[in-house]
C-alpha positions as CSV (number, residue, x, y, z in Angstrom):
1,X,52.8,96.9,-43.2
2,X,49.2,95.4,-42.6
3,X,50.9,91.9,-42.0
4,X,53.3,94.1,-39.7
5,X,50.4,95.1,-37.4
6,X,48.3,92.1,-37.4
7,X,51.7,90.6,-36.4
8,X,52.6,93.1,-33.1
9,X,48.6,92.9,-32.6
10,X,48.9,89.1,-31.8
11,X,52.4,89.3,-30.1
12,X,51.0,91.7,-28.0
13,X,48.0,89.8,-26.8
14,X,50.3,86.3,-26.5
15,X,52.4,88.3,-24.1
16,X,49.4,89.6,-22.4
17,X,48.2,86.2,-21.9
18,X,51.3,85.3,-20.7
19,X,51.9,87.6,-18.3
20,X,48.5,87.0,-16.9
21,X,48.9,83.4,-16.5
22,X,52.2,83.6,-14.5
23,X,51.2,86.9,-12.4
24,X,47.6,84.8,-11.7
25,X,50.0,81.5,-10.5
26,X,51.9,84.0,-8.3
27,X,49.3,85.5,-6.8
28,X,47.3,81.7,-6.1
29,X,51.1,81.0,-4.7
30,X,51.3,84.1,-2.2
31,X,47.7,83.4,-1.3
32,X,48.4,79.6,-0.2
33,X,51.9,80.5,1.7
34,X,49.6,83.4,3.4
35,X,47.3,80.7,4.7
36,X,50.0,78.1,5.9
37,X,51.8,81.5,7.7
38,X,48.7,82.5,9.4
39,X,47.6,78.9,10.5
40,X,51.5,78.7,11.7
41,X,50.7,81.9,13.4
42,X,47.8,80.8,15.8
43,X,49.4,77.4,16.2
44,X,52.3,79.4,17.9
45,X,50.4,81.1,20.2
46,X,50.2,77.3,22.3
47,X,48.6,77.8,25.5
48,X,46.0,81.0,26.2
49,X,44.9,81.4,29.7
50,X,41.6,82.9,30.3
51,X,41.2,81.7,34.7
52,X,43.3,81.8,37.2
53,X,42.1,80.0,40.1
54,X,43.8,80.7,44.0
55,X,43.1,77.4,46.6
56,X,44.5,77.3,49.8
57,X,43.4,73.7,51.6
58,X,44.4,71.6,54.7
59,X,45.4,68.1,53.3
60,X,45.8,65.3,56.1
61,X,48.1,62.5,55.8
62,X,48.3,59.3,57.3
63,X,50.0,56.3,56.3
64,X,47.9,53.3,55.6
65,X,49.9,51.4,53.8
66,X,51.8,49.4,55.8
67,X,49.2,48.5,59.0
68,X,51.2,45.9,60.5
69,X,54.6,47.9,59.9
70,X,52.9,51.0,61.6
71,X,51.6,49.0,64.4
72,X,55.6,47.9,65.6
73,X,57.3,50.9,64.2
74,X,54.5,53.5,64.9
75,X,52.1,55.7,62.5
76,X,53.2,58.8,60.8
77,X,51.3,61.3,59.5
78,X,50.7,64.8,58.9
79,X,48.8,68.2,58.2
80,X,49.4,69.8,55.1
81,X,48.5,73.4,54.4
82,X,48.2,73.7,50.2
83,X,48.5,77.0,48.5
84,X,48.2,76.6,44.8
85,X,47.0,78.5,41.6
86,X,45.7,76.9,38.9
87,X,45.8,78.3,35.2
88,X,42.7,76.8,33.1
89,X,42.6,78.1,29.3
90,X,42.8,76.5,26.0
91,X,45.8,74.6,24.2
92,X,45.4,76.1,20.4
93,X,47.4,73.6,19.0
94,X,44.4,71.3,19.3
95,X,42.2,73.3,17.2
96,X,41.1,72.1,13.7
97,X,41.3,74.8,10.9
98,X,41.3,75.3,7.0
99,X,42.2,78.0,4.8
100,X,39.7,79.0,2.0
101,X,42.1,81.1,-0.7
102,X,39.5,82.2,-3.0
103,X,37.5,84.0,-0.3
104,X,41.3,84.7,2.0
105,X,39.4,83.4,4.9
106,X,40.2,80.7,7.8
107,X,37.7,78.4,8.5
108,X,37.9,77.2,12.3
109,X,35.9,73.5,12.1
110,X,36.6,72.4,15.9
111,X,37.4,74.4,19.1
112,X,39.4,72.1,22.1
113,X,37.5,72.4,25.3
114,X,38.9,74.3,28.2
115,X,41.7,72.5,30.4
116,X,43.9,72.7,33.1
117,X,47.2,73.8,31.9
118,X,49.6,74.6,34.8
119,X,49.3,74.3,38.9
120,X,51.5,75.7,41.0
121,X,52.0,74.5,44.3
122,X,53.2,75.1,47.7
123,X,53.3,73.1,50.6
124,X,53.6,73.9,54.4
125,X,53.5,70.8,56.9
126,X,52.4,71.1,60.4
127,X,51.4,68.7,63.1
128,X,54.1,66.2,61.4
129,X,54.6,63.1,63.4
130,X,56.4,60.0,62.9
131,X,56.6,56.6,64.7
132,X,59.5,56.1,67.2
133,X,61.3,53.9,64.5
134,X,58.8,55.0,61.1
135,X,60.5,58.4,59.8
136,X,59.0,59.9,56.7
137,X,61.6,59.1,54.4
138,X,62.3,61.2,50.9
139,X,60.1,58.8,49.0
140,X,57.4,59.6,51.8
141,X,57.7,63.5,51.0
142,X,57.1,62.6,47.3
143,X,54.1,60.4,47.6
144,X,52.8,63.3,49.6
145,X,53.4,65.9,47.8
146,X,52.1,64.2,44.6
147,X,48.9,63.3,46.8
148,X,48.2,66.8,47.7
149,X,48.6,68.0,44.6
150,X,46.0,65.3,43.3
151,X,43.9,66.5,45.8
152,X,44.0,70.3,44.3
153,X,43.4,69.1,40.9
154,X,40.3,67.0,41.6
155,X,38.6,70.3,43.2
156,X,39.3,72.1,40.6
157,X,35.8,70.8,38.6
158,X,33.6,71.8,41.3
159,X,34.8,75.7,41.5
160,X,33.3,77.0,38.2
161,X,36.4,77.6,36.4
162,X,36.0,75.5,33.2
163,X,32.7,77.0,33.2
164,X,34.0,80.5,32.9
165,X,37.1,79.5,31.1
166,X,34.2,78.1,28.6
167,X,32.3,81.7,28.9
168,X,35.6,83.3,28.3
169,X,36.2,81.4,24.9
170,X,35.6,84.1,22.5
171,X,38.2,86.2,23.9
172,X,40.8,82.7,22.4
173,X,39.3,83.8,19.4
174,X,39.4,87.4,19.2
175,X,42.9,86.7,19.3
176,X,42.9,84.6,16.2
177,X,40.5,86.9,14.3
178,X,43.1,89.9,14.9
179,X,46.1,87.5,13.7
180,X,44.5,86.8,10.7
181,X,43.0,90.4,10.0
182,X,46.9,91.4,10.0
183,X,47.3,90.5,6.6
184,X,43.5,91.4,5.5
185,X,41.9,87.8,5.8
186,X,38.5,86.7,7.5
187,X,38.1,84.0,10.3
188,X,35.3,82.0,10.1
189,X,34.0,80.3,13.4
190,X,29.9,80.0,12.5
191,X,30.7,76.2,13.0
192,X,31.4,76.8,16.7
193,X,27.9,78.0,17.5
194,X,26.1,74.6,15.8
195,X,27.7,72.1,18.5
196,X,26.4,71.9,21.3
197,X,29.3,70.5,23.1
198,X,31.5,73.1,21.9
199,X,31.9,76.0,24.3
200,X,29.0,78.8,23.3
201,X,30.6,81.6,22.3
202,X,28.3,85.1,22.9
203,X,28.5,88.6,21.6
């Protein structure tokens, strides 16, 4: 009977052992596909806006080009009125993160700067005029278009908006820090405040 008990006693810790073992490697396993999920998560987000931006510009055009051509065939050029809005924001797939299971917290290492991440754009020509035997052509419309629209992007820096798209970055990461709350993690972003070049983020 003694050998009995002594028997079930050791059986019982064994399995107890066991069972700890294999629920411990489960948990390490739900804990690891938590972290990929998450990270999966704020990489799906993609693109956040934070500014919009309105322009509206007059954008003359004259072709250079071909001087000697436009001196037979006549000069053609034209006035371009530009409305466009520009969205600047931040393109999450560029951040750099890591997932510390022990303490079910993502560690954010690196934060992309702000960018331009779509234009729209409308034109409107006036004052169009074309030589006596120099019409703008299709390809002419295109080289214009593509010029104006240059012309909207390169203003863009001297309005502010990266600026306040930078200002604007802890909003971005509110929006991480409530994906990963879902599930009853932590986001860690302390490394954001140390560099300098990274956007400063302000409470």
């Amino acid at each position: 009977m003694e050998y009995l008990f002594i028997g079930l006693a050791v059986g019982a810790v064994l399995a107890y052992f066991i069972f700890a073992r294999f629920n411990g490697a489960g948990k390490r396993e739900k804990v690891n596909t938590q972290s990929v999920i998450l990270m999966e998560k704020i990489r799906s987000v993609c693109k956040f806006i934070t500014v919009e931006g309105d322009f509206s510009e007059i954008f003359y055009y004259e072709n250079v080009k071909d001087k000697w051509l436009n001196l037979v065939l006549g000069k053609k050029k034209a006035l371009i009125l530009i409305e466009a809005k520009a969205h600047i924001g931040f393109d999450l797939t560029k951040v750099k993160m890591k997932a510390d299971t022990k303490n079910r917290t993502i560690i954010l290492t690196n934060f992309p700067q702000p960018e331009l991440l779509t234009i729209e754009t409308d034109f409107k020509y006036y004052d169009k005029r074309e030589g006596w035997a120099n019409p703008f052509t299709a390809s002419d419309l295109t080289d214009i278009n593509q010029e104006a629209k240059k012309h909207i992007v390169d203003k863009i820096p001297e309005t502010g908006l990266f600026n306040e798209a930078s200002k604007q970055a802890l909003e971005t990461i509110k929006l991480m820090e409530t994906l990963v709350e879902t599930i009853n993690w932590k986001l860690d972003y302390s490394a954001l405040y140390a560099a300098e070049e990274k956007p400063k983020l302000e409470k």
